[in-house]
LUMKOLTI-259222 format. One record per residue: residue in one letter; y, x, z of N, C-alpha, C in turn. Coordinates in pm, whole numbers, padded with zeros to 5 digits, always signed. Each point is the difference from the previous one (the first is absolute). Layout:
// LUMKOLTI-259222
aYXZYXZYXZ/...
END
This chain:
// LUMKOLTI-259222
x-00119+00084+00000+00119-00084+00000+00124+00088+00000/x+00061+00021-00074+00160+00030-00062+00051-00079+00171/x+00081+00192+00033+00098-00063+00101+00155-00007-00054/x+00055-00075+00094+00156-00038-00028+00088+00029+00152/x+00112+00032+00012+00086-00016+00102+00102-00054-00014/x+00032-00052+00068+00167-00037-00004+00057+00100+00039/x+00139+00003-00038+00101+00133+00021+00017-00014+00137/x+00018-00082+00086+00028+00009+00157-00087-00006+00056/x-00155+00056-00080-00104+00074+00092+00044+00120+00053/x+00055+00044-00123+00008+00143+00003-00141+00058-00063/x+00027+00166-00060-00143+00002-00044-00042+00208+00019/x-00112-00035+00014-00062+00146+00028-00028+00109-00139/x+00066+00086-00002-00006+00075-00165-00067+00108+00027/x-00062+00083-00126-00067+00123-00010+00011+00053-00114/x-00007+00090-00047+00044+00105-00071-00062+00123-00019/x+00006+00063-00160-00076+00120-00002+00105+00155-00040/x+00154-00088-00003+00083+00166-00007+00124-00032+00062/x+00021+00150+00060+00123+00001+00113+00139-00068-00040/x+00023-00052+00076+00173-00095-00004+00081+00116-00067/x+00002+00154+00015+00095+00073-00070+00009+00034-00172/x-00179-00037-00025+00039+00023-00099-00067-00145-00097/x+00034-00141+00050-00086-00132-00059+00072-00054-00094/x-00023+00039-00112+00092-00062-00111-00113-00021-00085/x-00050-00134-00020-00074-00065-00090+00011+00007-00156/x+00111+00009-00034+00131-00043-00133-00099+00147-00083/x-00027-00002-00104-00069+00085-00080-00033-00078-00132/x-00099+00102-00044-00040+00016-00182-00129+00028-00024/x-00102-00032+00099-00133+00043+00018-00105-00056-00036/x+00017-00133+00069-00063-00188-00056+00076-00106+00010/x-00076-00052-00073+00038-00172-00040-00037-00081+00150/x+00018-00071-00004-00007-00099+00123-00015-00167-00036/x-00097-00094+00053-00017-00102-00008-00065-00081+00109/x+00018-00143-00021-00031-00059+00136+00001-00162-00013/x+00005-00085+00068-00011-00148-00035+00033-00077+00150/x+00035-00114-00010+00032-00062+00122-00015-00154-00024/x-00098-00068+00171+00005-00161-00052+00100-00044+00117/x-00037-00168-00001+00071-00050+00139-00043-00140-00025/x-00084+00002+00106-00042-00111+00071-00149+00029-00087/x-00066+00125-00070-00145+00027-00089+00079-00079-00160/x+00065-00064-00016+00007-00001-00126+00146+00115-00068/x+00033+00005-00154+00065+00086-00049+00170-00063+00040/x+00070+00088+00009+00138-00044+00107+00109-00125-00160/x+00050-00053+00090+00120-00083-00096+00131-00037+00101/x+00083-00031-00081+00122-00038+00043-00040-00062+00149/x-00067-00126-00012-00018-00039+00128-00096+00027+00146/x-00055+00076-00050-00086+00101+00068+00056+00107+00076/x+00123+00081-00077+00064+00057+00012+00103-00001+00043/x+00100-00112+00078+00077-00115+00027-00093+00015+00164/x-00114-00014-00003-00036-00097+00129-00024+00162+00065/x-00036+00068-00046-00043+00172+00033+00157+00031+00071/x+00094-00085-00060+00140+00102+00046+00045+00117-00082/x-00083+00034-00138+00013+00147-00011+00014-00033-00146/x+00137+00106-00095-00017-00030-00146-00016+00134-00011/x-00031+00123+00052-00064+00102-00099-00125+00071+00126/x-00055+00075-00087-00127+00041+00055+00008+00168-00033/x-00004+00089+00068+00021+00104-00030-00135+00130+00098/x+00008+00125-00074-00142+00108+00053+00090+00097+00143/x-00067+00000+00062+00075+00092+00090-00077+00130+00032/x+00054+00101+00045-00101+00108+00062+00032-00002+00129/x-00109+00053+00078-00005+00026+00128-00032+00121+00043/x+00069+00068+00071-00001+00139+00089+00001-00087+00122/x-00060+00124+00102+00004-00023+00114+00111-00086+00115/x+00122+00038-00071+00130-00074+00119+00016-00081-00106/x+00035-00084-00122+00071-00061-00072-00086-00059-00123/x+00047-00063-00070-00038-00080-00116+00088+00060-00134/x+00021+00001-00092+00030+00065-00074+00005-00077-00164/x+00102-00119-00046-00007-00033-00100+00003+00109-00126/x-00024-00062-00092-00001+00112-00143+00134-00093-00091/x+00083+00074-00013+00063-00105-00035+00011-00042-00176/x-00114+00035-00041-00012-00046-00146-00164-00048-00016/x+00021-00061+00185-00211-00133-00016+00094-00092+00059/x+00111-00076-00041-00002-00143+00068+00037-00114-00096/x-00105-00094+00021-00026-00088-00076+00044-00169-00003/x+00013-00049-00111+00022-00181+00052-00147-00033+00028/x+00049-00106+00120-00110-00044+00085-00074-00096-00135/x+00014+00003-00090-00067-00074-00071+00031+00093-00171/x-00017+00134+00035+00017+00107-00124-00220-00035-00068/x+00030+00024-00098-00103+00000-00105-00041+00115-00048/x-00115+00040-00028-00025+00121-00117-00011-00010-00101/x-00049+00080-00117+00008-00018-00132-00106-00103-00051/x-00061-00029+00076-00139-00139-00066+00095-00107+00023/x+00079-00011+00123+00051-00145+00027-00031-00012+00146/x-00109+00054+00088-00007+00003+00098+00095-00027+00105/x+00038-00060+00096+00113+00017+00081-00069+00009+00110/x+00099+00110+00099-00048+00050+00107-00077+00092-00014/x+00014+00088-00079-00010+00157-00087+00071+00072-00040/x-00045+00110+00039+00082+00117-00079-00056+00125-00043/x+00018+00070-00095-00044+00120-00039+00104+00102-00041/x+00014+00094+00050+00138+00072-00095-00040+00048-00103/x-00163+00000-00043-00047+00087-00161+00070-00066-00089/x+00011-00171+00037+00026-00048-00088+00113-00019-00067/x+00004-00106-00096+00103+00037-00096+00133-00045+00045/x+00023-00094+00097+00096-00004+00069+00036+00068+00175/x-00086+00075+00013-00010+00136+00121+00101+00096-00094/x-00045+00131+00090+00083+00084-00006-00071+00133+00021/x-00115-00009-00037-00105+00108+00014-00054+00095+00150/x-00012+00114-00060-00026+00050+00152+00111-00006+00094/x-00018-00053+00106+00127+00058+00069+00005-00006+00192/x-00130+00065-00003-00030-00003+00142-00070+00177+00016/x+00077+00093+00033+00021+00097+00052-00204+00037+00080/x-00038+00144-00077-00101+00072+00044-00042-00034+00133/x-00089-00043+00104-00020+00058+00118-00078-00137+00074/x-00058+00032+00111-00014-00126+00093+00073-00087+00064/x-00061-00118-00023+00092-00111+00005-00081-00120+00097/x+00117-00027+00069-00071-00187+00064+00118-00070-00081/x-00082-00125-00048+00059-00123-00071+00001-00090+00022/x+00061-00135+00009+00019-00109-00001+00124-00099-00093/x-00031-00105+00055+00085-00113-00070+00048-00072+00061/x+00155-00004-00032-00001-00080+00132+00144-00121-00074/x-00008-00106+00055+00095-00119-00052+00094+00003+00082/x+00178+00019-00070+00111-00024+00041+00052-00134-00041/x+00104-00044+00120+00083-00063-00080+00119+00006-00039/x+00141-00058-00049+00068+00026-00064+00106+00099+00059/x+00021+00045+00107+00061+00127+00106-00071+00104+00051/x-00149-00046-00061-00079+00165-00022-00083+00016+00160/x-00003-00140+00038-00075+00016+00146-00129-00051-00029/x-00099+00049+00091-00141-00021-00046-00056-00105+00038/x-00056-00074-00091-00073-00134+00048-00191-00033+00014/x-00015+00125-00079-00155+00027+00037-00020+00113-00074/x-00124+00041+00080-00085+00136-00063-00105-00007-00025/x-00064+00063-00096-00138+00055-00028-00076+00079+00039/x-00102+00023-00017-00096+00151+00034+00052+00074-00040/x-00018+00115+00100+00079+00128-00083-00187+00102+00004/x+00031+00084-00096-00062+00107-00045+00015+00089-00058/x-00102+00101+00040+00037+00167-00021+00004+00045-00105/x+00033+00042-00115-00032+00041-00138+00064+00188-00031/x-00083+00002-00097+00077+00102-00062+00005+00040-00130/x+00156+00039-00027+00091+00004-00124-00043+00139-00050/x-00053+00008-00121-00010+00135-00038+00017+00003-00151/x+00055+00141-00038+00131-00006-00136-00099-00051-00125/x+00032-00108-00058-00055-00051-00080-00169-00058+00029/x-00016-00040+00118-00087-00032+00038-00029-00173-00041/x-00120-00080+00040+00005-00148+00003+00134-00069+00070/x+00010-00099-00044+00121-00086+00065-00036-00043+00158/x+00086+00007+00110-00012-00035+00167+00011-00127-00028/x-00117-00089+00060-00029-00116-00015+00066-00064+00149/x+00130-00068+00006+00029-00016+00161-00123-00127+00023/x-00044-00040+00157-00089-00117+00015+00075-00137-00014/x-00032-00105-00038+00043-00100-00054+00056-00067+00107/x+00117-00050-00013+00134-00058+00105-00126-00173+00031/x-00002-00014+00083-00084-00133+00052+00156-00101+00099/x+00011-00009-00081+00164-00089+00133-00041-00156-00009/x+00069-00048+00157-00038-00098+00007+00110-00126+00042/x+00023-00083-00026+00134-00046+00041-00013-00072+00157/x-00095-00055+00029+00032-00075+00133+00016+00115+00126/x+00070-00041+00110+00003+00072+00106-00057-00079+00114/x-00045+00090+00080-00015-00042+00148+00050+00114+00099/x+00069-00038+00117+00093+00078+00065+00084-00077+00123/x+00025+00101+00090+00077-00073+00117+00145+00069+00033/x+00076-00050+00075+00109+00071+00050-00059-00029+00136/x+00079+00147+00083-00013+00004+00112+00069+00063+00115/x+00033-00029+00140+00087+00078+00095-00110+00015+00090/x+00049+00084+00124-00058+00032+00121+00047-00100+00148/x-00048-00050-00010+00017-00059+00138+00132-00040-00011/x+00026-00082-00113+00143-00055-00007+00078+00089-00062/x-00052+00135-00003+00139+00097-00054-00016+00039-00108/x+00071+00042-00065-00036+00112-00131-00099+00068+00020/x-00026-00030-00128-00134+00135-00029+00064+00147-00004/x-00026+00080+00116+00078+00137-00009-00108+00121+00070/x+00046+00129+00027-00065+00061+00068-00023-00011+00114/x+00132-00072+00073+00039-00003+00093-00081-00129+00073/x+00004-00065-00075-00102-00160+00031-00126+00049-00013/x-00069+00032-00089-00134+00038+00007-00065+00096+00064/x+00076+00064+00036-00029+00114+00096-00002-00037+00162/x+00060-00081+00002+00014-00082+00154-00113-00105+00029/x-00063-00040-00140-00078-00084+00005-00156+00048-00013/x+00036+00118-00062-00190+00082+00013-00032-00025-00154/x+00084-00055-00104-00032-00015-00098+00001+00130-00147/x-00091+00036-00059+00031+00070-00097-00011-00053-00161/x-00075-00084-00018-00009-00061-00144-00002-00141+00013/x-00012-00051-00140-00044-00180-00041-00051-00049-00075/x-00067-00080-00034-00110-00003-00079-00004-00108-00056/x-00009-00076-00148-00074-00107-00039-00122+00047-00014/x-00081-00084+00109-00161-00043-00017-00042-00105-00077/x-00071+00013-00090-00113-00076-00133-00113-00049+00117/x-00014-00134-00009-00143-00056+00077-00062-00035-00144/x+00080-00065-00087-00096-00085-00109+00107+00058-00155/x-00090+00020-00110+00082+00008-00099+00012-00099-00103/x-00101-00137+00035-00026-00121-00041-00068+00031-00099/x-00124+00075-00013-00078-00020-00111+00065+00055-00108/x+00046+00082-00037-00023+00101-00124+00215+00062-00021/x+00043-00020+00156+00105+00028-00019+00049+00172+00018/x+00089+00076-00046-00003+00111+00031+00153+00065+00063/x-00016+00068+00053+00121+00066+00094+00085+00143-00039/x+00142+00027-00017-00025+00106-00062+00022+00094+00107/x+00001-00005+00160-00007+00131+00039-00052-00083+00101/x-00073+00097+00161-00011-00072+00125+00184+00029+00040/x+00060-00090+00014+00169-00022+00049-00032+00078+00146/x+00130+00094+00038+00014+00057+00123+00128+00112-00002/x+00020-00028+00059+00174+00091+00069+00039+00038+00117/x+00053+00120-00001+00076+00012+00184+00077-00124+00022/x-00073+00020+00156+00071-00119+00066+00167-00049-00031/x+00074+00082-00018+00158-00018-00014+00020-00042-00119/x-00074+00022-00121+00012-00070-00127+00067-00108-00009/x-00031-00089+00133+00018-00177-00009-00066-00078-00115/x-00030+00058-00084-00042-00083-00118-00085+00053-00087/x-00136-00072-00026-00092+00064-00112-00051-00117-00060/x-00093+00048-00123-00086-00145-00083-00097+00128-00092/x-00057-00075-00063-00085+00054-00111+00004-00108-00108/x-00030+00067-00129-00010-00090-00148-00151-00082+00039/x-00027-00093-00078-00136-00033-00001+00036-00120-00120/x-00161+00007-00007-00015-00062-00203-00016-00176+00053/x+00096-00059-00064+00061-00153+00040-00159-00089-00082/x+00034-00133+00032-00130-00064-00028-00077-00028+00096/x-00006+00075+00159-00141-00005+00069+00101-00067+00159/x-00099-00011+00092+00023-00030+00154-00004+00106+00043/x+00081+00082+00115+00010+00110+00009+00003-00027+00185/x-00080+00069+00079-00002-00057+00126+00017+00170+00096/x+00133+00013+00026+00042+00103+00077+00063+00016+00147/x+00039+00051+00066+00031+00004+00151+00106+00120+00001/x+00065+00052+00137+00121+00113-00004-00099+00024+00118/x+00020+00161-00010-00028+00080+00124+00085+00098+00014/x+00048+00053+00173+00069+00112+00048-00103+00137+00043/x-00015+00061-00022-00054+00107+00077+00092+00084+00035/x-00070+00101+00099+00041+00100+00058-00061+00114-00076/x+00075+00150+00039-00049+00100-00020-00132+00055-00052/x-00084-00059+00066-00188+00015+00005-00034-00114-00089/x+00100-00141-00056-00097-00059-00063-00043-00148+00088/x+00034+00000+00107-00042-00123+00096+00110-00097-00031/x-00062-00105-00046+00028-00115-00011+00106-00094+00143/x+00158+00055+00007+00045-00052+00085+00048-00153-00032/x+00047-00059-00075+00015-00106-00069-00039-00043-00123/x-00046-00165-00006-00047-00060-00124+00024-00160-00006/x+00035-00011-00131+00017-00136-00017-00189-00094-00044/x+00075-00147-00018-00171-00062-00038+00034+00027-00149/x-00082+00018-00048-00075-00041-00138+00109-00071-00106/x+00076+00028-00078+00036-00178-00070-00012+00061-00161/x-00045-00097-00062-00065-00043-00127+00120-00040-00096/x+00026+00115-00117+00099-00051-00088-00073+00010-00113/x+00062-00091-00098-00037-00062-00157+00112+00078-00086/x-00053+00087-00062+00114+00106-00038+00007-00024-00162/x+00061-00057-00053+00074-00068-00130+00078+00134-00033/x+00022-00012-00172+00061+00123-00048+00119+00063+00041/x+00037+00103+00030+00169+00024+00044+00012-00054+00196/x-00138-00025+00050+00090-00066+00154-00007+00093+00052/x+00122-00039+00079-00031+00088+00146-00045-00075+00124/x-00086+00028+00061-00085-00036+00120+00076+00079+00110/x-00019-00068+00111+00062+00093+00130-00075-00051+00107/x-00073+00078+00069-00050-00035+00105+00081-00047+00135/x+00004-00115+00040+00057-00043+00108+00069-00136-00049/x-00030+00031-00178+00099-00108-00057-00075-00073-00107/x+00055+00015-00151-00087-00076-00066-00004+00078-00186/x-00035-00034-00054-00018+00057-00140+00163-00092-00078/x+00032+00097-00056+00141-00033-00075-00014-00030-00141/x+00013-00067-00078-00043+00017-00137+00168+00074-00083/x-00085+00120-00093+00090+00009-00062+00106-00085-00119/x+00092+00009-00045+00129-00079-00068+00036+00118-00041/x+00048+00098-00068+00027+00116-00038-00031-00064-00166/x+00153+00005-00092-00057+00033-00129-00021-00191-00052/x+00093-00078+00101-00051-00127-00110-00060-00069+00107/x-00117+00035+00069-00108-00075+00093+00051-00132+00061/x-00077-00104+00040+00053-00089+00065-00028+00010+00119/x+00049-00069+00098-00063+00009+00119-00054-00143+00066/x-00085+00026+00058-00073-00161+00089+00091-00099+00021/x+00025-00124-00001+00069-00084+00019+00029-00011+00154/x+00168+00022-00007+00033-00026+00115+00001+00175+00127/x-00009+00089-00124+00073+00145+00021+00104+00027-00122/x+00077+00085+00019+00088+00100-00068-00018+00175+00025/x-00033-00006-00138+00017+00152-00017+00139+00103+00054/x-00043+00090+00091+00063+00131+00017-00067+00135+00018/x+00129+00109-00089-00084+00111+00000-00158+00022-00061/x-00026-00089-00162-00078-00022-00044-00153-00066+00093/x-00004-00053+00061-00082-00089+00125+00038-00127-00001/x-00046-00110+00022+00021-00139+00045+00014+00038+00145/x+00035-00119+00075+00059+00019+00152+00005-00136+00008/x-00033-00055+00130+00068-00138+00067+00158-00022+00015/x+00085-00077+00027+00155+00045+00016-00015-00014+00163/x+00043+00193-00002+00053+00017+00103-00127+00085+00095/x-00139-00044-00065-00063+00126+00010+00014+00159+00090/x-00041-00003+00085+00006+00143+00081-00109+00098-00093/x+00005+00133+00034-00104+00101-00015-00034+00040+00100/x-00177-00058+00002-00070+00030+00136+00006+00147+00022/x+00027+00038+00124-00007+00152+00037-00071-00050+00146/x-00146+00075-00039-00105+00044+00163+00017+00083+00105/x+00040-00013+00101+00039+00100+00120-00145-00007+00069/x-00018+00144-00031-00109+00104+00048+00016-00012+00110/x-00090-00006+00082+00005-00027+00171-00140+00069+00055/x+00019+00143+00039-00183+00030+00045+00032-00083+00144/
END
């Protein structure tokens, strides 16, 4: 299963050459790669509910991520068959080799229109060698629905200062059920002070998750029950609260909400935020 993060996971990188000298940008190989969302090939409205209109390759070294700035693509770019949600630079509308000799980690990852990240792909190790086969990046798997919570400490901000008073070090969305053939794109988890995390997961299924606090070691100081969301294309789910349907791009919303901030909403609507309490 193709993982995904949301950008306010935050994410763990690796790398095969030093930050002083990581310049990807070269004349060595060609480069190609492909991306879906939601398992089928991406479109306007697909792409709309993702949040994201271009899709672009990044490298990874050890401290940082590293765009190339001649791999970024429309979230709904084509190759030379017609394909969309492809790319090749051999081809006739690429730009040939242009990914620099050496070892490499790769990925794909979907922006949206201010260049902030809205999901990621697998990344993997490859290597570029001068006139060698083309670096095949692994195929972008994005998913539009979310599930995710906001959260404080014992009434307060999520800070160091709160979680540290409280014995808390991380947070967790826990998966009990994925409803029969649903998939997740990361296990969701963050330092405690984050206040806020979610993960992507592929819309269509019942999705039955819980929040946990741990401490340091991993012990389970706080947890919510169980609750069961129906995750429709583009929603956002929030634990403590309820699944949002997206409106982004045209959408309507349920009778008897109004859309804000591409979401339907009740009028007047709060955003549930869970206070962690070990």
């Amino acid at each position: 299963m193709r993982k995904l993060l949301l950008i306010a996971l935050g994410v763990s990188l690796g790398g095969c050459v030093a930050l002083s000298d990581f310049d990807p940008v070269g004349s060595a190989v060609s480069i190609q790669g492909q991306w879906t969302i939601d398992g089928s090939m991406p479109t306007e409205s697909s792409c709309a509910a993702l949040g994201a209109n271009r899709v672009r390759v990044t490298f990874l070294d050890v401290q940082r991520p590293v765009p190339h700035a001649g791999l970024f693509f429309s979230c709904t770019a084509a190759d030379d068959s017609g394909d969309v949600g492809v790319f090749d630079t051999a081809g006739r509308r690429g730009r040939g080799q242009v990914v620099a000799a050496g070892d490499w980690r790769v990925r794909l990852e979907a922006i949206d229109g201010t260049g902030n990240v809205v999901a990621i792909g697998d990344a993997a190790d490859v290597t570029a060698e001068l006139e060698g086969p083309p670096i095949v990046v692994p195929q972008g798997e994005f998913f539009t629905g979310t599930i995710g919570a906001l959260f404080d400490v014992q009434g307060q901000g999520a800070s160091l200062m709160s979680c540290e008073a409280a014995g808390l070090s991380t947070v967790h969305v826990v998966f009990d059920s994925l409803g029969g053939g649903g998939q997740i794109a990361s296990d969701a988890s963050v330092p405690c002070a984050a206040g806020a995390l979610g993960t992507r997961v592929l819309p269509g299924f019942d999705y039955t998750a819980h929040l946990e606090a741990r401490d340091e070691a991993g012990a389970v100081l706080f947890t919510t029950a169980p609750e069961t969301f129906s995750v429709a294309t583009g929603s956002r789910c929030r634990i403590g609260g309820r699944c949002q349907s997206f409106c982004g791009a045209g959408a309507d919303c349920p009778s008897g909400e109004v859309c804000s901030g591409d979401y339907c909403a009740l009028p007047g609507e709060a955003t549930p935020t869970l206070s962690v309490a070990p």
